[in-house]
Steps between C-alpha positions, in 0.01 A plus 500: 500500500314696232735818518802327407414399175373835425830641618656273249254592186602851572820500496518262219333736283650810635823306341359414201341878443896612560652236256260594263573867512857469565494279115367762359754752603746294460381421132457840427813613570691208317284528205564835481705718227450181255560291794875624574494479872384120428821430266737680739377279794567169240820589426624553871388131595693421146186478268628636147178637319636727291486358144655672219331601164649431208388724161386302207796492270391824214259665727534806719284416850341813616597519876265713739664704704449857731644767242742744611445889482744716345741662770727835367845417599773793516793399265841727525519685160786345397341169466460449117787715441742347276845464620761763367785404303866537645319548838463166631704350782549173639571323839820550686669322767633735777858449620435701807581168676742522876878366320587520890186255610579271147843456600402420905276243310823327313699502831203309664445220222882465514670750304782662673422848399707790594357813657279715300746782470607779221696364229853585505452657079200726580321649849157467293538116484426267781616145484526160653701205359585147591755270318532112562801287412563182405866343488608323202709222604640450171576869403522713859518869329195395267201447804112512420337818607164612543481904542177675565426853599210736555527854375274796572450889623483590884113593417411147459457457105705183373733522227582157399602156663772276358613162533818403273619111500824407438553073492780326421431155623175323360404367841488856649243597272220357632527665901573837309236530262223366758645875714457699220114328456418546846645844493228542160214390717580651819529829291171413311339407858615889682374731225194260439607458159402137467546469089866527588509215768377315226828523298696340815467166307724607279743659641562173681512284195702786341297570189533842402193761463392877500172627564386858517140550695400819604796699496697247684802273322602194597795348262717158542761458260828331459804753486732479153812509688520150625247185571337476822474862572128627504376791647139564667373854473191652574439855444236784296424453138717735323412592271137573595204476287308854397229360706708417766733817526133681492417337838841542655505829427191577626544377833890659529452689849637804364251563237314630794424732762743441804332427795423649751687539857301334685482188264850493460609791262727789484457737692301852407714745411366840620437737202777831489357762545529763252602896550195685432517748194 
């Protein structure tokens, strides 16, 4: 009968003895490092202790801190070099763009494109057109039209896209002028030119623009020769800015070496041999 409650006093203060040092671990390492471990454990059960410090108004508060030690960091010479004059370029929008995968892009939104095939006034020029027509009821040889075509080179560099609107009934406007917008933005949307799928807007309410950004031209305008005739063309900036024509120029393929054959290039000529003397 004795040994039970003995049993029990034991164990009782075996616990106690392991609470108490298990506290004290536990409060030293939550009071540690100005009791951050403490505050990190408050915040995950949603306990906000942090409390911000706000300078007397006039009065610089001197904050303690661990100072940093210098560290030598390697600059490139040309660092603080000032910039030289008549040197600078600027950014450039490639045209290296597929006309061919552009115009397989109009015939899938709707366009019915032609093949992308040599134009019939120059080998060097691929093309692809489509033309829509609307009847005119009232006048039969006088229809609406929407033409648009793609031009480029058979190396993949675009050369310009058109679209050219011809109305001559008010309620054809509207259908017409929402293709040349989505034309805009699906153009915009290929070569990841997004500032010009921003102008589809107004193409569709036909208000007239021209932008130039980064070598690139797009221009909306009304034609002289008769109302409800406007023309959508989007091309390069010509002419270029110094800046501009610096860049272009420098990144012209044949300001360099050629490559070689087994990137793609020419090949190697063997050297002639010459008669000795």
């Amino acid at each position: 009968m004795e040994q039970q409650p003995r049993k029990r006093r034991g164990a009782l203060i075996f616990s106690l003895v392991f609470l108490a040092v298990a506290g004290a671990i536990a409060a030293t390492v939550l009071l540690a490092n100005d009791r951050r471990n403490l505050n990190l454990v408050l915040r995950e059960l949603g306990i906000d202790t942090r409390v911000m410090v706000i300078p007397k108004p006039g009065t610089m508060e001197a904050f303690k801190g661990k100072r940093l030690q210098g560290v030598a960091v390697l600059l490139p010479e040309n660092t603080f070099t000032p910039p030289v004059k008549m040197r600078e370029s600027a950014f450039m929008r490639s045209m290296q763009k597929s006309g061919e995968a552009l115009c397989q892009l109009f015939r899938k939104e709707g366009f019915d494109m032609t093949p992308w095939a040599a134009s019939s006034l120059s080998q060097q020029v691929f093309e692809c057109s489509s033309e829509t027509t609307l009847p005119n009821a009232a006048d039969p040889a006088n229809p609406s039209t929407f033409f648009l075509i793609v031009k480029g080179t058979a190396d993949g560099q675009l050369l310009s896209t058109r679209a050219k609107l011809i109305f001559s009934e008010a309620d054809q406007r509207p259908p017409l002028a929402a293709g040349a917008a989505r034309m805009l933005a699906l153009f915009g949307t290929y070569t990841n030119w997004l500032d010009l799928t921003e102008e589809a807007p107004k193409v569709a309410s036909l208000t007239t623009f021209s932008l130039s950004n980064f070598g690139i031209s797009v221009k909306f305008s009304s034609e002289f020769s008769g109302e409800g005739r406007y023309n959508l063309i989007i091309a390069p900036s010509s002419p270029l800015q110094p800046a501009q024509q610096r860049t272009r120029d420098f990144f012209t393929r044949k300001n360099y070496w050629p490559l070689l054959p087994e990137h793609g290039g020419p090949p190697i000529k063997a050297a002639e041999e010459t008669p000795e003397g």
